[in-house]
DRENFITI-444998 format. One line per field, with one value per atom (N, C-alpha, C, CB): residue number from 0; atom name; residue in one letter; x, y, z. Coordinates in pm, whole numbers, plus 32768, in hexadecimal, padded with zeros to 4 digits. Glycine has a CB too. Layout:
! residues N
num <- NUM_...
atome <- CA_...
residu <- a_...
xx <- X_...
yy <- Y_...
zz <- Z_...
! end
This chain:
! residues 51
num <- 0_0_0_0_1_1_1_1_2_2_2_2_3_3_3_3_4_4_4_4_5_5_5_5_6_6_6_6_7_7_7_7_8_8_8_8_9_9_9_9_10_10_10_10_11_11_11_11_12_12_12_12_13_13_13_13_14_14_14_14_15_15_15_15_16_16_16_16_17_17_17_17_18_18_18_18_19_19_19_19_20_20_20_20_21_21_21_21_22_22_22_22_23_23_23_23_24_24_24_24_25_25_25_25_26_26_26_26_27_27_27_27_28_28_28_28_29_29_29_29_30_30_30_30_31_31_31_31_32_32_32_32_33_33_33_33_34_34_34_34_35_35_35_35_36_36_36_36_37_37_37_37_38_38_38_38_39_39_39_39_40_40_40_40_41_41_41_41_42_42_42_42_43_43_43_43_44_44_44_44_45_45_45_45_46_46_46_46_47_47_47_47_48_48_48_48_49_49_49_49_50_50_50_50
atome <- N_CA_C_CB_N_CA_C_CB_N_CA_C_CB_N_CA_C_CB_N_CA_C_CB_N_CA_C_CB_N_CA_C_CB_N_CA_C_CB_N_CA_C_CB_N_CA_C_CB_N_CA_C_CB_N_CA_C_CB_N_CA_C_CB_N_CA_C_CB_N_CA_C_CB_N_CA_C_CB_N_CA_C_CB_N_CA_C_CB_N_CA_C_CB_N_CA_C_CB_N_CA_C_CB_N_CA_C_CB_N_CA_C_CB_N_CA_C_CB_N_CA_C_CB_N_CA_C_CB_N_CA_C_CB_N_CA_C_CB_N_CA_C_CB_N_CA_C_CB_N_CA_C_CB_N_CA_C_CB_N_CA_C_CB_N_CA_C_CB_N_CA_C_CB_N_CA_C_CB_N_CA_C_CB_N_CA_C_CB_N_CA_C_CB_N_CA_C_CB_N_CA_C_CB_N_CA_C_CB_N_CA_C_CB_N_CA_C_CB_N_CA_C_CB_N_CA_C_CB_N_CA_C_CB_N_CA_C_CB_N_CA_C_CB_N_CA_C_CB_N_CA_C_CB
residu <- x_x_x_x_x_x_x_x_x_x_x_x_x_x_x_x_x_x_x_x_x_x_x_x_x_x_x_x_x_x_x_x_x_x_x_x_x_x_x_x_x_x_x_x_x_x_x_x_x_x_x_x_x_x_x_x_x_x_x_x_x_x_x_x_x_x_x_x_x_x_x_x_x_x_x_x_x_x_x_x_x_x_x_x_x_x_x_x_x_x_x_x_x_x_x_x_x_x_x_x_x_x_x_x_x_x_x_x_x_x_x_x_x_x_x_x_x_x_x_x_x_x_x_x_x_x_x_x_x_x_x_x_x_x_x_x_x_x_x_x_x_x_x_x_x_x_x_x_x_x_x_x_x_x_x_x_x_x_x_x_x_x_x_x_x_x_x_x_x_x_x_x_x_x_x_x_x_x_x_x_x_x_x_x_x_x_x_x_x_x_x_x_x_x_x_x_x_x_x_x_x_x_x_x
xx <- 3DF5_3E25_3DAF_3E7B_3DB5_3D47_3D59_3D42_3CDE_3CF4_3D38_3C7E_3D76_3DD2_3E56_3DD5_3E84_3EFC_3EF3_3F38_3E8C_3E7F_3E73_3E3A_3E66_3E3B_3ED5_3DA1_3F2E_3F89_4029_3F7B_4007_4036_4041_3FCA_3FD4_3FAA_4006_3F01_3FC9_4036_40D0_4065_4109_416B_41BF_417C_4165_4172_418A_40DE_4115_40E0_4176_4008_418D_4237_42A3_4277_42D6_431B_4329_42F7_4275_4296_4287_4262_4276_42BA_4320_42A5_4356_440B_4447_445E_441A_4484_444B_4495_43E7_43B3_4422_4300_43FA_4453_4506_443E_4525_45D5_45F7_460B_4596_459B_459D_4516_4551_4530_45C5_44D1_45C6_4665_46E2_4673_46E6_4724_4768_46A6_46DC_46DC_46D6_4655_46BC_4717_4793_46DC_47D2_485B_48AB_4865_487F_48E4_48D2_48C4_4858_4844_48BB_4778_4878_48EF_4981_48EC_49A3_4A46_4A6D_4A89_4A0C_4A1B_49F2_49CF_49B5_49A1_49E7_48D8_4A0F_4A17_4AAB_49F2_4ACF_4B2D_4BE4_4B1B_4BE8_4C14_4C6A_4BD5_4BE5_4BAF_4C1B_4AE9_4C2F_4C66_4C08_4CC6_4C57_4C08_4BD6_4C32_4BE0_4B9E_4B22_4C21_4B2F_4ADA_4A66_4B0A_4A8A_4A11_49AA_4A60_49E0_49B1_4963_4A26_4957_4906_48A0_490E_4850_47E1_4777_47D5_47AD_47A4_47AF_4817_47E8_4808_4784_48A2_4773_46FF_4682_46C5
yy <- 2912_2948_2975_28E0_29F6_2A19_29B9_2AAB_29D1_295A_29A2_2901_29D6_2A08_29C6_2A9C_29D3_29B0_290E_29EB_28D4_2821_2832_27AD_2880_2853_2873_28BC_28D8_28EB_288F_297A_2856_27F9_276B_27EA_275A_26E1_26F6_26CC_275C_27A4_2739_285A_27C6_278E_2703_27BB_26AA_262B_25EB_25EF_2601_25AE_2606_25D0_267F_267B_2653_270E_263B_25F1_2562_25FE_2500_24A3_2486_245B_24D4_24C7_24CB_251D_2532_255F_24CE_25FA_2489_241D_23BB_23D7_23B7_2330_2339_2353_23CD_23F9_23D4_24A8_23E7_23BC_2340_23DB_22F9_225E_221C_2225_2252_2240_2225_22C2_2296_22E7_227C_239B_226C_221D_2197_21EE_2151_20C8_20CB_2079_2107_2103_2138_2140_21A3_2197_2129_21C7_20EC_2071_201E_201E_1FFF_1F7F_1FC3_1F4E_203B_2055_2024_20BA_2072_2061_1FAF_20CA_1F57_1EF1_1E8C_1EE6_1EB7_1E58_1EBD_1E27_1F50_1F80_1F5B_1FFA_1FCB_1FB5_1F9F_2066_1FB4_1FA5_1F26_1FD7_1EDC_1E7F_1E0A_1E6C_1D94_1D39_1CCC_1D0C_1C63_1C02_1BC0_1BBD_1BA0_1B1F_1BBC_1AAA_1C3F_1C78_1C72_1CFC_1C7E_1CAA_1C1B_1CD9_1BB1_1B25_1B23_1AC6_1B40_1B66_1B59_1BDF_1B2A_1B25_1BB9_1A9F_1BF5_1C74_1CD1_1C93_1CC3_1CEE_1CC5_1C97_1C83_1C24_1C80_1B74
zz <- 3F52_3ED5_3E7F_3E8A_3E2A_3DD8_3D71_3DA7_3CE9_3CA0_3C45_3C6F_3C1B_3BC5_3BE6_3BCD_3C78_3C83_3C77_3D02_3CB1_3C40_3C09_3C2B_3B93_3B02_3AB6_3AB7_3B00_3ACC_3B0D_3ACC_3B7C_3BC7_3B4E_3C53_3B1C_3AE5_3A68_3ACF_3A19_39B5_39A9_3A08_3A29_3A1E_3A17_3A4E_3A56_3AA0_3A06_3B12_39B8_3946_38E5_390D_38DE_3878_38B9_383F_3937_3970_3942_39DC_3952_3927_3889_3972_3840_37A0_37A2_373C_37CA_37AF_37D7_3832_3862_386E_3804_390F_3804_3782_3719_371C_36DA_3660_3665_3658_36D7_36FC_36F8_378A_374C_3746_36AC_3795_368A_3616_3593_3605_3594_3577_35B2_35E4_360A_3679_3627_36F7_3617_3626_3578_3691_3508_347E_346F_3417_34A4_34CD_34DF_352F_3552_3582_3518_3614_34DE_349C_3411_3472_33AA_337D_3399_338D_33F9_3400_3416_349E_3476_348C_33EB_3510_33A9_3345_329F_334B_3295_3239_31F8_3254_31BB_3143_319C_30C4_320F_3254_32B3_3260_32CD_3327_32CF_3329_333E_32FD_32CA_3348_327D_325E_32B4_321C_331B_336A_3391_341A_33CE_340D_339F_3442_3310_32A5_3298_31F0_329A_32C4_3342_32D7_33AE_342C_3405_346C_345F_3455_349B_348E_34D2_34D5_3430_353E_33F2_3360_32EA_3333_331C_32B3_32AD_32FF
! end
């Protein structure tokens, strides 16, 4: 491979793994939201997950 196509290989690799960081991210305050928000019941907002 020339080095362009690694350097642009790498590129891509490295916004691939933001984008999933960024989702996960996204992801896992979602759930906690819906699982602990305005929603959620009393025993779930008590969780120790919630805290």
């Amino acid at each position: 491979m020339k080095q362009g196509h690694v350097l642009v290989s790498a590129l891509v690799a490295a916004l691939c793994a933001g984008v999933l960081v960024l989702f996960t991210d996204i992801e896992v305050d979602l759930v906690k939201w819906i699982s602990c928000g305005p929603i959620a019941q009393d025993g779930e907002r008590r969780s120790e997950i919630c805290r």
